[in-house]
KELUMDO-970045 format. One record per residue: residue in three letters; x, y, z of N, C-alpha, C in turn. Coordinates in steps of 0.2 Angstrom, whole numbers, plus 2048, in hexadecimal, padded with zeros to 3 digits. Example, Ala and Ser with C-alpha at 12.3 -4.5 7.8 and 13.67 -1.06 7.14 Angstrom:
2
ALA8427E482783E7EA8278427F0827/SER8407F58238447FB824840800827/
***
This chain:
383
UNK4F240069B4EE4006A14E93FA6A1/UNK4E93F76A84E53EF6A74DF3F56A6/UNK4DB3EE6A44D23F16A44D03ED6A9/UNK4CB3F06AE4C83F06B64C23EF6B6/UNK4BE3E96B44B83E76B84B63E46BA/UNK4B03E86BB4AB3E26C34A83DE6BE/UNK4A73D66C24A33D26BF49D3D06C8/UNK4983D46C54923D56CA48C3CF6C8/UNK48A3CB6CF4893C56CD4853C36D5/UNK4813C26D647C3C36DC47A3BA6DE/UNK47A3B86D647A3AF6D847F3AB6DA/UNK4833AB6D748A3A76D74893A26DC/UNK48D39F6E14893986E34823986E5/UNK47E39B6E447839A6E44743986E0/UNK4763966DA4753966D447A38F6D3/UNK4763896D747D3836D34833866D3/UNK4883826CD48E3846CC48E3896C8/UNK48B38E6C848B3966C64913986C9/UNK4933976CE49839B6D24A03976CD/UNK49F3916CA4A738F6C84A73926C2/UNK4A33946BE4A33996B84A539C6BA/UNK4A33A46BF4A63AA6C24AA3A96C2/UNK4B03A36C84B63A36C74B93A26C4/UNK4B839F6BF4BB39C6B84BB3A16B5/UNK4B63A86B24B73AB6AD4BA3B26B3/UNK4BC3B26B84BF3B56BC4C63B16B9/UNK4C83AF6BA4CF3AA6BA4D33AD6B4/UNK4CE3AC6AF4D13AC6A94D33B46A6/UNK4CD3B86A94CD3BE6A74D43C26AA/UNK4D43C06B04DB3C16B64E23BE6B1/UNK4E33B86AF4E93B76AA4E83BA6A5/UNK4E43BE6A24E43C269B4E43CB69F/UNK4E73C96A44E83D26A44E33D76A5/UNK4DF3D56AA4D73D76AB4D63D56B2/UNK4D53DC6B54D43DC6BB4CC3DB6BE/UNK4CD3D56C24C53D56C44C43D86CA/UNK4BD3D96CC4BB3D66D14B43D66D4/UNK4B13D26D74AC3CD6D84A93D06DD/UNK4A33D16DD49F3D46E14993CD6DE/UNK4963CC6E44913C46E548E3C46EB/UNK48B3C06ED4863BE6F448A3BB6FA/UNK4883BB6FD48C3B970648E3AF707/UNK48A3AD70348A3A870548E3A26FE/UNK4933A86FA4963A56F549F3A46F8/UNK4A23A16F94A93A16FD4AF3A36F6/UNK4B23AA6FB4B93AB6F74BD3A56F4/UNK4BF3A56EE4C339F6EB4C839F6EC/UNK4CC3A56EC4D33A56F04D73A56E9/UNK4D23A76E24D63A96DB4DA3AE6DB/UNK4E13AE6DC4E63B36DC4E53B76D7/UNK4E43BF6DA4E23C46DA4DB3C96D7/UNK4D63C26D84CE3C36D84CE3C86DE/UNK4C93CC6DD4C93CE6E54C03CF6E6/UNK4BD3CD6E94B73CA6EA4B33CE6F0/UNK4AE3D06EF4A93D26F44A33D26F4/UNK4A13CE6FC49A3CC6FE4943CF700/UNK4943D66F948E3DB6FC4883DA6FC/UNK4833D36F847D3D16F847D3CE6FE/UNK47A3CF70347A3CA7094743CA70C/UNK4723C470D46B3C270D4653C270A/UNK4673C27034613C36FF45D3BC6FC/UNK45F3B86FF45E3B16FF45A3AE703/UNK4553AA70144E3A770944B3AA70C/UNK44A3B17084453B770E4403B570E/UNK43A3B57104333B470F4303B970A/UNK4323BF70A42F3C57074333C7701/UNK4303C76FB4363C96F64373D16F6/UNK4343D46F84373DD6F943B3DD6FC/UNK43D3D97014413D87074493D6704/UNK4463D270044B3CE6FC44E3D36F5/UNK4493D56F244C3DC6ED44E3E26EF/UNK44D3E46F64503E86F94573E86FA/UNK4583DF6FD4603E16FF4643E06FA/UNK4613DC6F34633DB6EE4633E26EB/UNK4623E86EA4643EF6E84683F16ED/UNK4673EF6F346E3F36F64753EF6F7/UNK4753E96F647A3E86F247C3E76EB/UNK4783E96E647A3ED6E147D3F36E2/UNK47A3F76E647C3FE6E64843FF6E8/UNK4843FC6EE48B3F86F24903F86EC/UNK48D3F16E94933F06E34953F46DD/UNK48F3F86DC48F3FD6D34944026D6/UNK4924056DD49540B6DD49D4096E0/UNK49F4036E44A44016E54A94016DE/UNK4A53FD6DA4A93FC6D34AA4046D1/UNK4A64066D14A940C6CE4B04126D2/UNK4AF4106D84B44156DC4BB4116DB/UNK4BC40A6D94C140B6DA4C44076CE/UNK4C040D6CD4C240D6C74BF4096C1/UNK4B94056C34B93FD6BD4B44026B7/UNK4B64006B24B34036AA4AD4006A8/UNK4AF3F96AD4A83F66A84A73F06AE/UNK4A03EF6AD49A3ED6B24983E56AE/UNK49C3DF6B14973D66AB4933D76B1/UNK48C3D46AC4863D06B24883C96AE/UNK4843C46B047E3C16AE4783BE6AE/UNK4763BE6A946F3BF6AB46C3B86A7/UNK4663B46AB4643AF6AC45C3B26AC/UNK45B3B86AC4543BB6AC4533C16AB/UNK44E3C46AA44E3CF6AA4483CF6AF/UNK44B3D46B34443D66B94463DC6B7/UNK4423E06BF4443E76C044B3E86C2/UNK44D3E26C64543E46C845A3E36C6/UNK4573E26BF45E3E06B945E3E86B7/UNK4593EB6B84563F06B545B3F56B9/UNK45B3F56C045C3FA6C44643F86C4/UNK4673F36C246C3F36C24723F66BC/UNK46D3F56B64703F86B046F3FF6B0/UNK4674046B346B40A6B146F40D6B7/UNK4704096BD47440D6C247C40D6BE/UNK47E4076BA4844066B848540C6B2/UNK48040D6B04804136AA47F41A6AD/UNK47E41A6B047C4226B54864236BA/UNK48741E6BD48F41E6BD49341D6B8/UNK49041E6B149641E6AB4984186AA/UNK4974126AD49D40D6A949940A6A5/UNK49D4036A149740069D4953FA69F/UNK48E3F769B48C3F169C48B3EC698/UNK48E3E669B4913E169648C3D869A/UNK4883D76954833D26994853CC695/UNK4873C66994853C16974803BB698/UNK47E3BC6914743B76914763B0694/UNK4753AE6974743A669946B3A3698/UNK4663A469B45F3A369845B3A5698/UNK45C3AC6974573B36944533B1690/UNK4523AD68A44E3AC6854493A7688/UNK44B3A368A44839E68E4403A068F/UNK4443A469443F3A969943B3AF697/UNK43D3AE6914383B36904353B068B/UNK4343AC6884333A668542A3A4689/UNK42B3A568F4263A46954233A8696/UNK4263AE6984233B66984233BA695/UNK41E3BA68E41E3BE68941E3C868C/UNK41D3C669441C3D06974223D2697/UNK4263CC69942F3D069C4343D3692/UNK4303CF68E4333D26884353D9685/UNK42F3DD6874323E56874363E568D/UNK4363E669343B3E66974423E4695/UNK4433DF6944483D968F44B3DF68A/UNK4473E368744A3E468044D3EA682/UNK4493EE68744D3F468A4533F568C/UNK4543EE69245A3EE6964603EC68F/UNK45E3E768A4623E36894653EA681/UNK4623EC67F4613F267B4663FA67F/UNK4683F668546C3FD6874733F968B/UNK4743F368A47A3F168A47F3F4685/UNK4863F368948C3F568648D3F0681/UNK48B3E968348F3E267F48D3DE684/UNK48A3D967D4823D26824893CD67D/UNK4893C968148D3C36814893B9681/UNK4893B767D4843AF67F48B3AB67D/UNK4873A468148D39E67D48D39D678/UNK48739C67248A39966D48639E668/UNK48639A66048239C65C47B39B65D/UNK47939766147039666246D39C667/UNK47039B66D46D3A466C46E3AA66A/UNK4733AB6664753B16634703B065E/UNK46D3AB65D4693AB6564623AF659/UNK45F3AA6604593AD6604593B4664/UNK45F3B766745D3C066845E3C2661/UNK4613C265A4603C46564583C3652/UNK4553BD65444F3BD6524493C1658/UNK44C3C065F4483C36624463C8663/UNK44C3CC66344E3D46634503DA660/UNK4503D56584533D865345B3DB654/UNK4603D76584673DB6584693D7651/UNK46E3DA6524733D664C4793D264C/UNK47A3CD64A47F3CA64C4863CA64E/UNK4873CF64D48E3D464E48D3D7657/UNK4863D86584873DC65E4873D9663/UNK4863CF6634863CB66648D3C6666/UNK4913C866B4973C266C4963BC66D/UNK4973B766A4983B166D49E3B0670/UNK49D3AB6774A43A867C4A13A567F/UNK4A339F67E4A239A6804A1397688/UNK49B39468A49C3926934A538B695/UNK4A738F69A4AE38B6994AD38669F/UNK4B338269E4B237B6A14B337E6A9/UNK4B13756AE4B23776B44B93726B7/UNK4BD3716B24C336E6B54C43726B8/UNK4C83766B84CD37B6C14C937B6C7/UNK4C43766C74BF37A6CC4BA3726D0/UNK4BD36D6CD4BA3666CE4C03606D2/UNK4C035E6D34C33556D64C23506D3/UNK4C434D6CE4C23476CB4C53436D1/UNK4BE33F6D14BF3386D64C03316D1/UNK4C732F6D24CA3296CD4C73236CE/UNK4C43226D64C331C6D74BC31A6D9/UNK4B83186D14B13186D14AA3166D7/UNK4B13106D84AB3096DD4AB30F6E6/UNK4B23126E84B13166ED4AB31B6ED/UNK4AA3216E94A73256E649F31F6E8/UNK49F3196E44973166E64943166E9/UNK49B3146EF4993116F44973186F9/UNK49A31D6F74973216FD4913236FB/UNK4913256F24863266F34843216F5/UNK48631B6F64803156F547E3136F0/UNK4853136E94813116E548530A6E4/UNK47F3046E24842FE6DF4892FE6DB/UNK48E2FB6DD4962FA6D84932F86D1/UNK48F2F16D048E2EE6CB4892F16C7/UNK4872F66C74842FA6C14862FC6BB/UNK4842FF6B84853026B148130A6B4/UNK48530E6B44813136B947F31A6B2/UNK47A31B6B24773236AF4753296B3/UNK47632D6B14763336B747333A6B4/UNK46D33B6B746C3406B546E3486BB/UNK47034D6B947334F6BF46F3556BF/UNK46F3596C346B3606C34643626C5/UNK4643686C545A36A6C84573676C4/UNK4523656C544E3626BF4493666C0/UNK4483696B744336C6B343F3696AF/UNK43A36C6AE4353676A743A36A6A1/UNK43E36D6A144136D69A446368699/UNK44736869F44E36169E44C35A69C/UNK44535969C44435469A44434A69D/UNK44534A6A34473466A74423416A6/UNK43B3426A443533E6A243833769B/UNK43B33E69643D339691442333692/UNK44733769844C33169C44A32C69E/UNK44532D6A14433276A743C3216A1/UNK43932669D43632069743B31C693/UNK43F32069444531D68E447315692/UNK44731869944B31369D44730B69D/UNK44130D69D43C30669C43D302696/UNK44230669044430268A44B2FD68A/UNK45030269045830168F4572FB696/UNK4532FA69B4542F56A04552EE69C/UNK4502F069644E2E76944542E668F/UNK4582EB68F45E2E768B4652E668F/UNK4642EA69446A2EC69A4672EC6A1/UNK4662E66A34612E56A94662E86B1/UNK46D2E96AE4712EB6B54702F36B1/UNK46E2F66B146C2FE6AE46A3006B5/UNK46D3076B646A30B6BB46B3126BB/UNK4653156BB46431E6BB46631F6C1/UNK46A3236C346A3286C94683316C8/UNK4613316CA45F3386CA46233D6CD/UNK4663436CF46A3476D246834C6D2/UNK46334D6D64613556D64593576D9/UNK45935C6D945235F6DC44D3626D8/UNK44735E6D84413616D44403696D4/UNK44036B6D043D3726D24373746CF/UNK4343756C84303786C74283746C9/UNK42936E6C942536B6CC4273656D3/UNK4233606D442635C6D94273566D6/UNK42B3516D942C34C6D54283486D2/UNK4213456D341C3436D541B3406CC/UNK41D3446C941B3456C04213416BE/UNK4253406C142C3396C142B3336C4/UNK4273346C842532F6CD42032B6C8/UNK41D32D6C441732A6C44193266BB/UNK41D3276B94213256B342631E6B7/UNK42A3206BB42D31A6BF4293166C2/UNK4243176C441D3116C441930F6C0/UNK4193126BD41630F6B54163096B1/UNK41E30B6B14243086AE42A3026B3/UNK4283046BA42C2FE6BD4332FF6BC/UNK4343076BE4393086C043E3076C5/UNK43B3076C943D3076D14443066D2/UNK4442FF6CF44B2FB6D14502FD6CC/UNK4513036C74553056C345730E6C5/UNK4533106C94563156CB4543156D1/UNK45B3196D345F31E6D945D3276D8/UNK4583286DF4543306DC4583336E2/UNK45A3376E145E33E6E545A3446E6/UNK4523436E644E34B6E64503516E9/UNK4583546EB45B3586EF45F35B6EC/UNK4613606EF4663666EB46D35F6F0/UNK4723606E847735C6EC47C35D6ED/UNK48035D6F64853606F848B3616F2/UNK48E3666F24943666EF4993616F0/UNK49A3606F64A035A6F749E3556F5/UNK4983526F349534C6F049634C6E7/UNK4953546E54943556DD49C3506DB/UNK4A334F6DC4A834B6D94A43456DA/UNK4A03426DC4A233A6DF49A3366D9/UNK49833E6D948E33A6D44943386CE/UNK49633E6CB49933E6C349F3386C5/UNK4A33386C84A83316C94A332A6C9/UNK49F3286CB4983236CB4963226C5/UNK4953276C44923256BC4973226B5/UNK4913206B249531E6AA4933226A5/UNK48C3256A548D32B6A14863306A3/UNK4873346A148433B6A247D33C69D/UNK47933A6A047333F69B47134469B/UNK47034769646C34D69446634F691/UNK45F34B69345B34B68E45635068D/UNK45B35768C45A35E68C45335E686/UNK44C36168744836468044836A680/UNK44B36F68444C376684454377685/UNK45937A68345D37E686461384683/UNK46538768646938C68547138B684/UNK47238868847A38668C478382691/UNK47F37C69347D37869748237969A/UNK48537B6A34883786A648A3726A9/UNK48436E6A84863656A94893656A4/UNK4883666A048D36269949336569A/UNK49636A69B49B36B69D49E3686A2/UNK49B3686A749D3656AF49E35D6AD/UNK49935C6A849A3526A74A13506A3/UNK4A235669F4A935469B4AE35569E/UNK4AD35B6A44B135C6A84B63566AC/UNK4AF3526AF4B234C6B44B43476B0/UNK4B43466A84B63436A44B333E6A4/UNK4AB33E6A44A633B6A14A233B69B/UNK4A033569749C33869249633B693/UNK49233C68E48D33F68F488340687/UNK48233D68947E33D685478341686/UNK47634668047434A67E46E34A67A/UNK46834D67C46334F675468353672/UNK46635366B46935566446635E665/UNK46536066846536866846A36A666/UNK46B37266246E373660475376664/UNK47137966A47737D66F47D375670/UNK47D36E67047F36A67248436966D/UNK47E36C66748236766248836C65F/UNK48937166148D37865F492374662/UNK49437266949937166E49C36A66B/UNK49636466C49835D66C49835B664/UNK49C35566349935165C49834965D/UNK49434765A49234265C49533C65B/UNK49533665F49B3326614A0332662/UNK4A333A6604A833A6614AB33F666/UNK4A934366A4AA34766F4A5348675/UNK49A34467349734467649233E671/UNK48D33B67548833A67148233E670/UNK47E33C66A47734066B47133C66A/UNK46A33F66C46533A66A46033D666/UNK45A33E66345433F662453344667/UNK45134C66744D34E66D44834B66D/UNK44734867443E34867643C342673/UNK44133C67143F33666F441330672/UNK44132F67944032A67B444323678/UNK44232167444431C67044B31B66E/UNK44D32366A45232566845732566F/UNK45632767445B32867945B32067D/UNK45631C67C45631667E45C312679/UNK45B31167446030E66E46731066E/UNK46931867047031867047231667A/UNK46F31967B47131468347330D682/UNK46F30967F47130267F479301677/UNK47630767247D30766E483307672/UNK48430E67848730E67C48D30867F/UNK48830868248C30368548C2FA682/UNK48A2FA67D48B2F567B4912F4675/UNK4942F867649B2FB6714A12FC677/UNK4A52F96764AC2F867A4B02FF679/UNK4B12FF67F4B63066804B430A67D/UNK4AC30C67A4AA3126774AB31867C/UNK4A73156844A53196884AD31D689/UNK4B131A68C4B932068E4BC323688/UNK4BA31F67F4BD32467B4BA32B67B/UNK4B332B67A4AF33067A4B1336680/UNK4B03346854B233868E4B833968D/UNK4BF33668A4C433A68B4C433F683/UNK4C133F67E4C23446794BE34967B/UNK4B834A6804B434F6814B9352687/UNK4BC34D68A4BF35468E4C435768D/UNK4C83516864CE3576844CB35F681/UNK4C535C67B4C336367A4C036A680/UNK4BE3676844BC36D6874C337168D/UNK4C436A68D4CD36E6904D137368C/UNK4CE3746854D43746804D037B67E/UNK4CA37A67B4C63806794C238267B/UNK4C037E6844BA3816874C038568F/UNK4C638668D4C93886944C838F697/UNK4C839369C4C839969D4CC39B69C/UNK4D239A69B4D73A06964D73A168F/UNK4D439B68B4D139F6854CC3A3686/UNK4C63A268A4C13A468A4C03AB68F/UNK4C73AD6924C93B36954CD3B968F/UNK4CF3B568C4D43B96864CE3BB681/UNK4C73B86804C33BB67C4BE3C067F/UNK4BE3C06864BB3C56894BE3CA68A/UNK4C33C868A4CB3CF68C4C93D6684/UNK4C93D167F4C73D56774C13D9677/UNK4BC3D567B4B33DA67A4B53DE67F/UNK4B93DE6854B83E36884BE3E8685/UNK4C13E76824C73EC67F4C33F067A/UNK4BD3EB6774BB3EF6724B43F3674/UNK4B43F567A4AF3FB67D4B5401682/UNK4B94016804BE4056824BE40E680/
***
């Protein structure tokens, strides 16, 4: 008898490429004999995964003014979804979770009071609480009465065992899987430039994503006032929308320093039909992460078969090796990220040996069908 679950999910295109996860660990679950189905938000579009079957019970919980308003209909389309899942049979309830409120809360004992079980996967729980020393017991409650908490690697597996006292056994690792089935590689660079606007004759750098103070974009753009004076055609293209602050604390680094004329700033969330044509533009990818968990850029970078240079974290360093699938630099050193850029590219054919070993690997060991055959096993083994 297949095993039937809901993978419940209220962000999914709302959330970046959150939504090609979904359907990538939908995809793979679906080939390993594992019947899904997708309960998410209204404003996430059916992928047309043969035999996914998808429903838009969260609707409208997005741009309220009022967040009661907004956790109001966010509970009744939870409720929508739990009790759906349950009538038409599912045993077990994935979230993911990227935070603990109440209504991680409301959702985990509704799932328990209908009997199935609950299987969470941590994406940047620790982070977060990391910041909010209050939500910790909360945190410890919800996550203390899952059926099977799942992270990508050994770096967080490490810190809920130090956080929460679990044990290493009760924590699976599986891996964030690639976003090939789900992108457009654009082969033809100079086309791609020309529709951002950017120069054909660059050396192009890309930093891509919401911009946080954890990501580090400070250290990029200092670095950058070291890599002009040895690669005077060098150019940053910033790709993304400031969030926790406004950009103004970038701005005042690229005035400093006499940036201007070396970056290309994009302060805007960026259409999905433009995301193939940044990464086609570019010649490599940074990452000058001081915090992380997991990274979907780094996946999406290897994806389009770019390189991608990394601080030497350790979630990075689980995944990539250095020069030889990604590079890495010094976290938070400037200098250190300035001297391999200019390594970089001052090394023949470095840049596409590296871009094409990182995509084999993650084609090969970051694919959903391996990574649907290990989820297939933890959910067999809450049976």
């Amino acid at each position: 008898m297949k095993t039937k679950i809901a993978l419940i999910d209220s962000v999914a295109a709302r959330g970046g490429s959150h939504h090609f996860y979904l359907f990538g660990q939908s995809t793979g679950l679906i080939n390993n004999g594992v019947e899904v189905n997708l309960y998410t938000n209204d404003i996430t579009k059916d992928p047309n995964i043969k035999n996914l079957k998808i429903y838009h019970y969260y609707k409208g919980i997005f741009g309220r003014r009022f967040n009661f308003i907004a956790g109001l209909l966010y509970c009744i389309g939870s409720v929508r979804s739990i009790f759906h899942a349950k009538l038409i049979g599912s045993t077990i309830c994935h979230y993911h979770l990227f935070h603990i409120n109440i209504l991680v809360l409301f959702d985990l004992l509704l799932t328990k009071v209908l009997r199935m079980k609950v299987v969470y996967t941590i994406h940047d729980v620790i982070s977060n609480l990391q910041k909010n020393q209050s939500n910790r017991l909360l945190a410890k409650f919800v996550l203390k009465l899952a059926d099977k908490l799942i992270t990508h690697n050994q770096f967080s597996q490490k810190q809920m065992e130090e956080m929460f006292n679990f044990k290493k056994q009760e924590i699976a690792i599986i891996p964030h899987g690639n976003y090939i089935p789900f992108i457009n590689i654009q082969n033809n660079i100079q086309d791609s430039r020309d529709l951002l606007n950017i120069p054909r004759e660059k050396k192009v750098i890309l930093f891509f994503g919401m911009i946080k103070r954890i990501k580090g974009l400070e250290i990029l753009l200092s670095s950058l006032s070291i890599i002009k004076e040895k690669i005077p055609d060098i150019l940053l293209v910033i790709a993304g929308k400031a969030w926790e602050d406004d950009f103004s604390v970038y701005q005042k680094i690229i005035d400093k320093y006499n940036l201007q004329d070396y970056c290309i700033i994009r302060n805007h969330y960026i259409l999905s039909e433009h995301v193939d044509h940044y990464f086609s533009s570019t010649n490599l990818v940074v990452l000058p992460y001081k915090r992380i968990s997991q990274s979907g850029v780094l996946m999406m970078a290897a994806s389009y078969k770019k390189a991608v240079l990394c601080s030497n974290l350790t979630p990075f360093m689980e995944v990539m090796t250095d020069n030889q699938t990604a590079f890495f630099f010094e976290s938070e050193r400037p200098k250190s990220l300035a001297n391999k850029v200019i390594q970089i590219f001052g090394t023949n054919n470095l840049l596409d040996q590296v871009a094409e070993a990182g995509f084999s690997l993650i084609n090969e060991s970051y694919n959903w069908d391996v990574i649907g055959k290990r989820l297939q096993k933890e959910y067999k083994f809450l049976s």
